[in-house]
C-alpha positions as CSV (number, residue, x, y, z in Angstrom):
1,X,-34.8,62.8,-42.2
2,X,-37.1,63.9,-44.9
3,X,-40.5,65.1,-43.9
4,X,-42.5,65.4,-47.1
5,X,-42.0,61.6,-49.7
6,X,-42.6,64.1,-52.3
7,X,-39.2,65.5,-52.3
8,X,-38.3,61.6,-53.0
9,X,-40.2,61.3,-56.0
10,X,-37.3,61.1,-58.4
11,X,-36.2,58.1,-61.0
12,X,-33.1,57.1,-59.1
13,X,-35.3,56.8,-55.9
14,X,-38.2,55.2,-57.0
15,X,-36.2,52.6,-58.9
16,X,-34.1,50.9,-56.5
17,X,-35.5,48.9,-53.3
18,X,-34.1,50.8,-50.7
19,X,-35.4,54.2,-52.3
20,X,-39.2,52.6,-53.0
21,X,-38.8,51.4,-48.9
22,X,-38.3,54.6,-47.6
23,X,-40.7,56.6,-49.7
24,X,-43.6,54.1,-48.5
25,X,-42.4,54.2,-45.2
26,X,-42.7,58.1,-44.8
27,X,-45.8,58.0,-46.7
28,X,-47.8,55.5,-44.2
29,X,-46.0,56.7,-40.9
30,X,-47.1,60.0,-41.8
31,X,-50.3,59.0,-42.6
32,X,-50.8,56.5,-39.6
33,X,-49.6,59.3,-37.6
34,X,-52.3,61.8,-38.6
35,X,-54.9,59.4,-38.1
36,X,-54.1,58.6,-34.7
37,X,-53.6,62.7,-33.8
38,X,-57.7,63.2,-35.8
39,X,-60.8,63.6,-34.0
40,X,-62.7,62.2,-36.7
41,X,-64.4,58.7,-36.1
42,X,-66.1,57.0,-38.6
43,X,-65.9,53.5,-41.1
44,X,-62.2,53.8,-42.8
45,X,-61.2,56.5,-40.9
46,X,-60.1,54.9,-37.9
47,X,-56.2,53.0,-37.8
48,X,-56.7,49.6,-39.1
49,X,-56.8,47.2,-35.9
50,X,-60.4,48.9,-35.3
51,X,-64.0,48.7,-36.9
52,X,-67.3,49.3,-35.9
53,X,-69.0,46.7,-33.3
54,X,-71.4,44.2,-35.3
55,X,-74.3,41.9,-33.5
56,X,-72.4,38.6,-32.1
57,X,-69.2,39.8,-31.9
58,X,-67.2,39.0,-28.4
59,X,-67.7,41.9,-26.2
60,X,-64.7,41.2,-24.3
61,X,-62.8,42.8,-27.7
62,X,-64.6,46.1,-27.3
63,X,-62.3,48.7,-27.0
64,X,-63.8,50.9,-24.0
65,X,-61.5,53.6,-24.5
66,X,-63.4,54.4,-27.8
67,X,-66.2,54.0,-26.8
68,X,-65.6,56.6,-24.1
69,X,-63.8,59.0,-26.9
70,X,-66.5,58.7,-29.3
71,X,-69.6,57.4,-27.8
72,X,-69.5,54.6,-30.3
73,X,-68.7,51.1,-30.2
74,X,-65.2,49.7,-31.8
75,X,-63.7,46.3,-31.8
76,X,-59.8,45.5,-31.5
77,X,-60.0,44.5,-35.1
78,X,-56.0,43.1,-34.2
79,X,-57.2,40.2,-32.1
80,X,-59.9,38.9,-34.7
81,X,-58.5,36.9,-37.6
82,X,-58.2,39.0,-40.6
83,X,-56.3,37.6,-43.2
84,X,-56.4,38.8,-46.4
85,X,-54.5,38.6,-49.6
86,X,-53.5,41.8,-51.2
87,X,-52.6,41.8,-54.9
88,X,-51.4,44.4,-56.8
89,X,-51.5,44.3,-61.1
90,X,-49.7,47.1,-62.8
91,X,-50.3,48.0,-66.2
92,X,-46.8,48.0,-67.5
93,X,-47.6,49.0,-71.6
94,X,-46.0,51.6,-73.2
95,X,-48.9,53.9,-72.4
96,X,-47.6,54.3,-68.8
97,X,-44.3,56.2,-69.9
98,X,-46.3,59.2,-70.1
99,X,-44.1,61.9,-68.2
100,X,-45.2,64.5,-65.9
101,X,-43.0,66.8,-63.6
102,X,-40.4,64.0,-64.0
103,X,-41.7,61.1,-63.3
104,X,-43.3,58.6,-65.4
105,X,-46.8,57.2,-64.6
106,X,-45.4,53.9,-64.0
107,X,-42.8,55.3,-61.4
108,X,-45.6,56.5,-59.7
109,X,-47.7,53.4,-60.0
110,X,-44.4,51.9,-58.1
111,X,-45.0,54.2,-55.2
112,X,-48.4,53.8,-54.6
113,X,-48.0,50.2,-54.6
114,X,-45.0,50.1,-52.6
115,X,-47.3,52.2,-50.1
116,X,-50.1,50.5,-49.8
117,X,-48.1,47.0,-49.8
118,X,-46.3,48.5,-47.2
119,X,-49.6,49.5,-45.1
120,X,-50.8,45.5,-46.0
121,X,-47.7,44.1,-44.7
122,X,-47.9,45.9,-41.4
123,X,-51.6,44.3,-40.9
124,X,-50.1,41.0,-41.8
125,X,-51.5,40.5,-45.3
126,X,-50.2,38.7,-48.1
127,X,-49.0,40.3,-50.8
128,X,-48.7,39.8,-54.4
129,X,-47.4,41.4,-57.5
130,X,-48.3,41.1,-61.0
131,X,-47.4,43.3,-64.1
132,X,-48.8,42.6,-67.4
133,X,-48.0,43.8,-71.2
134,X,-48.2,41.8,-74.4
135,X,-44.0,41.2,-74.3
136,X,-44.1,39.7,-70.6
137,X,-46.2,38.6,-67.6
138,X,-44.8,38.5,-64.4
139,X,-45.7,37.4,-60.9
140,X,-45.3,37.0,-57.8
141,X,-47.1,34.6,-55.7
142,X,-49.0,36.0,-52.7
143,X,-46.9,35.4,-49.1
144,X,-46.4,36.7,-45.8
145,X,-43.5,35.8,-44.7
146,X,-41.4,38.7,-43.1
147,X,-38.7,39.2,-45.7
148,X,-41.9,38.9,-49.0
149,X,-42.1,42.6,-48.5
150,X,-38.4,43.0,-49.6
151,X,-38.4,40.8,-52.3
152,X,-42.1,42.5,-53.1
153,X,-40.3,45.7,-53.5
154,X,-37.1,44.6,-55.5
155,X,-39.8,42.9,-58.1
156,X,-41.7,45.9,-58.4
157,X,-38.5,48.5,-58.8
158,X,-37.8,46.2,-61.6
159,X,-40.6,46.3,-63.7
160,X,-40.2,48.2,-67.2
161,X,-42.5,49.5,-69.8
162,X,-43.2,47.3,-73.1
163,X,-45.7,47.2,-75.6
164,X,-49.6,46.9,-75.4
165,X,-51.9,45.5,-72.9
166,X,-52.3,41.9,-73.6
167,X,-55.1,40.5,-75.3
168,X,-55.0,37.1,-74.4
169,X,-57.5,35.6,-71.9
170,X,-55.6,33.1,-70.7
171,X,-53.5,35.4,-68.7
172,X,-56.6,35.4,-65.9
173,X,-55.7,32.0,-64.6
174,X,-52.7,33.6,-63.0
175,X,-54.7,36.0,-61.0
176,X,-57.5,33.6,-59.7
177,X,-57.6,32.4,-55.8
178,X,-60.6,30.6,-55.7
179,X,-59.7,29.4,-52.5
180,X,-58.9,32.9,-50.3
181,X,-60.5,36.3,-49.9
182,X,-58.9,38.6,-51.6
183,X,-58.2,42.2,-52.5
184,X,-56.9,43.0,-56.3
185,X,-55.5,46.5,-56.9
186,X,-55.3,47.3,-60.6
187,X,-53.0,50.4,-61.3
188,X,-54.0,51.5,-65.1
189,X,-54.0,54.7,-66.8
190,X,-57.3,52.7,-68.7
191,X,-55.9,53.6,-72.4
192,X,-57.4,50.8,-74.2
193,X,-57.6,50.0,-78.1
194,X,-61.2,48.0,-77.7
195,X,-62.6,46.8,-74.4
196,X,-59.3,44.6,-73.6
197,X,-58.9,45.8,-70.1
198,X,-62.1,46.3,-68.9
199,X,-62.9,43.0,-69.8
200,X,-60.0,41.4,-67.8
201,X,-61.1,43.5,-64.7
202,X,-64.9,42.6,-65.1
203,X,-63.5,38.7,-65.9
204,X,-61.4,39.1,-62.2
205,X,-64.4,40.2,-60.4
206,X,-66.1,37.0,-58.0
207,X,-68.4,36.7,-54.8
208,X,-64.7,36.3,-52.7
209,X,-62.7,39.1,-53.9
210,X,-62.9,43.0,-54.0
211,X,-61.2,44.7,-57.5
212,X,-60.2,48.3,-56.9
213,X,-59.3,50.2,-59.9
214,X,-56.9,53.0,-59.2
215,X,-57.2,55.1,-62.6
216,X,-53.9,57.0,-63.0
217,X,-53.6,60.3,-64.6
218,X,-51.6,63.4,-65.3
219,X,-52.9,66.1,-64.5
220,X,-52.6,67.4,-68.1
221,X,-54.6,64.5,-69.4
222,X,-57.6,65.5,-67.1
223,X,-57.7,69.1,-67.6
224,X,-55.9,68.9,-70.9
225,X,-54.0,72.0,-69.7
226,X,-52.2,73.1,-73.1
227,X,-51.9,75.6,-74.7
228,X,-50.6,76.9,-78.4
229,X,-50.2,74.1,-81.1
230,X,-49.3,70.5,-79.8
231,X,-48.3,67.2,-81.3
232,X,-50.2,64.5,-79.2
233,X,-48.3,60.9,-79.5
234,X,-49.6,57.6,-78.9
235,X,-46.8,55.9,-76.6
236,X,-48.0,52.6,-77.7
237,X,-48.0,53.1,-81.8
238,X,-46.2,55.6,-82.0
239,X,-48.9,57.7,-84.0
240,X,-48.6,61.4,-83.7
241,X,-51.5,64.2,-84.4
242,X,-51.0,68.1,-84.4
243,X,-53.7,70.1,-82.4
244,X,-54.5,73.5,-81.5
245,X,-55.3,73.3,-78.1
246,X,-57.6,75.9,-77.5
247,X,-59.7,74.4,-80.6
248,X,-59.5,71.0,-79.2
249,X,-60.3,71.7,-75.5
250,X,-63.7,71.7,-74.9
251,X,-64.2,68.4,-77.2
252,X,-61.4,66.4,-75.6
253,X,-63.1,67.5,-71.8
254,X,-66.9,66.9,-73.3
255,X,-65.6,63.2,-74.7
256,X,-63.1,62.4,-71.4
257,X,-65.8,63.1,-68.5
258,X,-68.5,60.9,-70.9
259,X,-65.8,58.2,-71.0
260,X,-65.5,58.6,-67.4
261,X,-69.1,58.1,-66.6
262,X,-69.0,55.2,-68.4
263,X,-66.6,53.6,-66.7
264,X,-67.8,54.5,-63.2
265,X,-71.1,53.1,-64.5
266,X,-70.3,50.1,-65.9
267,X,-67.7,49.3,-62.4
268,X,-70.9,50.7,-60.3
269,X,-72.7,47.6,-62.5
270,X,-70.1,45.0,-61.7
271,X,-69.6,46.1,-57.7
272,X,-66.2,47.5,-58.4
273,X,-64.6,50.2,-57.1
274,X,-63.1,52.6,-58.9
275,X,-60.7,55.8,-57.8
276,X,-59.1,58.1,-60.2
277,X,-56.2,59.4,-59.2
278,X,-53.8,62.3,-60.7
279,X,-50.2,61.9,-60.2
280,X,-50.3,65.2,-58.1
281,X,-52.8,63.7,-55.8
282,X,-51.7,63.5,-52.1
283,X,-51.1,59.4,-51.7
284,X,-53.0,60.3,-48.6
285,X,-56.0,59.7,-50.1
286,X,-55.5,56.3,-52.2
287,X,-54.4,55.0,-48.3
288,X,-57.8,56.2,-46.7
289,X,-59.8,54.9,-49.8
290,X,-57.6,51.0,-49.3
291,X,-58.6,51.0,-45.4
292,X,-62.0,52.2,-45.9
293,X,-62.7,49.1,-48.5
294,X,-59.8,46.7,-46.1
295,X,-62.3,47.6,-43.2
296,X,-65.5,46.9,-45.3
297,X,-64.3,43.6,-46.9
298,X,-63.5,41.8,-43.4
């Protein structure tokens, strides 16, 4: 039995069902395990069936054992009602064939959506899937039917890099619940030509839903860790440009982290979340960050 998912982080595994199951099943056992063995208390910390007491909820749910533990008051979030629906978008342009170590940032946008449906699925959520480029837009339809998981996993193995991010508006309509609370995840690398996809996120945002932007990076890309003369491509139109890196460093890195407070700004503005993530991030983290805004949405 493997103990570490990254040793599974390969093509042929992350590509298939059965390979995409057992990554996100080691990476949220693991994970539930280590938060049940922690000291630490606190909002998002805990497993998911508990928050923090509020004014008027049923004392018969509080968990006395916690209370005992930690001096604080915690419901059994389990026995209140707590559905939500969890929907994941991938950006599935051509941008997200950047490679790093191996892997592709979309293969890697497959695991941590596999992951965190996984940790939805085993609170009872309903899950959906969307992936969006200008050739194709696919999805599927929230549910939470036992076997939605599996068919949620042999959608998103499928899913293949094409073209730009769409431009068209009209592709919003098959996002909207107006009906349900809902969480979106949006798994982007943010490469954008104009304002296209930060408009469609802003567009998604409403009083019954919380949008969580997980920005996806290499490592490379954030540091720009190169070195000698390098030929940059654009995946998307194919455009290359020779740089010396050493030249171009402190420019790129000034530019990036001013791009990157406007972004968080402009989210901040909006009340969305946002969470940049490199692809040698610990998955860890994106899992604490989803129960920490799961436990503050219900």
């Amino acid at each position: 039995m493997h103990s570490d998912y990254r040793d599974l982080l390969k093509p042929e595994v992350i590509n298939s069902i059965s390979g995409l199951e057992l990554i996100a099943r080691l990476v949220v056992d693991n994970f539930l395990s280590g938060l049940n063995h922690s000291r630490r208390v606190g909002a998002g910390m805990e497993f998911s069936q508990y928050r923090a007491y509020e004014p008027g909820d049923d004392l018969r749910l509080l968990d006395w054992k916690m209370l005992a533990r930690s001096g604080r008051y915690y419901v059994k979030q389990a026995e209140i009602e707590t559905n939500v629906t969890v929907k994941f978008i991938i950006d599935s342009s051509e941008s997200m064939a950047y490679e790093e170590n191996g892997l592709t940032k979309l293969e890697f946008s497959k695991v941590i959506a596999a992951s965190l449906g996984y940790l939805s699925h085993k609170q009872g959520d309903a899950l959906g899937l969307f992936s969006l480029n200008d050739k194709s837009i696919f999805h599927l339809q929230p549910e939470v039917r036992k076997q939605h998981y599996l068919s949620f996993l042999q959608k998103l193995s499928q899913i293949q890099n094409q073209g730009k991010w769409p431009k068209n508006p009209a592709v919003l309509e098959k996002f909207h619940d107006h009906s349900h609370r809902e969480m979106i995840f949006l798994i982007t690398d943010l490469y954008e030509y104009d304002t296209e996809i930060s408009n469609l996120i802003n567009s998604l945002k409403s009083p019954r839903n919380e949008i969580i932007v997980i920005h996806l990076m290499g490592r490379k890309e954030i540091e720009f860790d190169y070195s000698g003369t390098v030929i940059l491509e654009d995946l998307e139109t194919k455009q290359r440009i020779k740089v010396n890196a050493a030249e171009a460093r402190k420019k790129y890195l000034l530019q990036f982290n001013e791009h990157l407070k406007k972004l968080k700004d402009d989210f901040l503005a909006s009340n969305i979340h946002y969470h940049l993530f490199s692809m040698e991030d610990d998955l860890n983290e994106t899992l604490q960050f989803f129960l920490k805004n799961r436990t503050s949405f219900l």
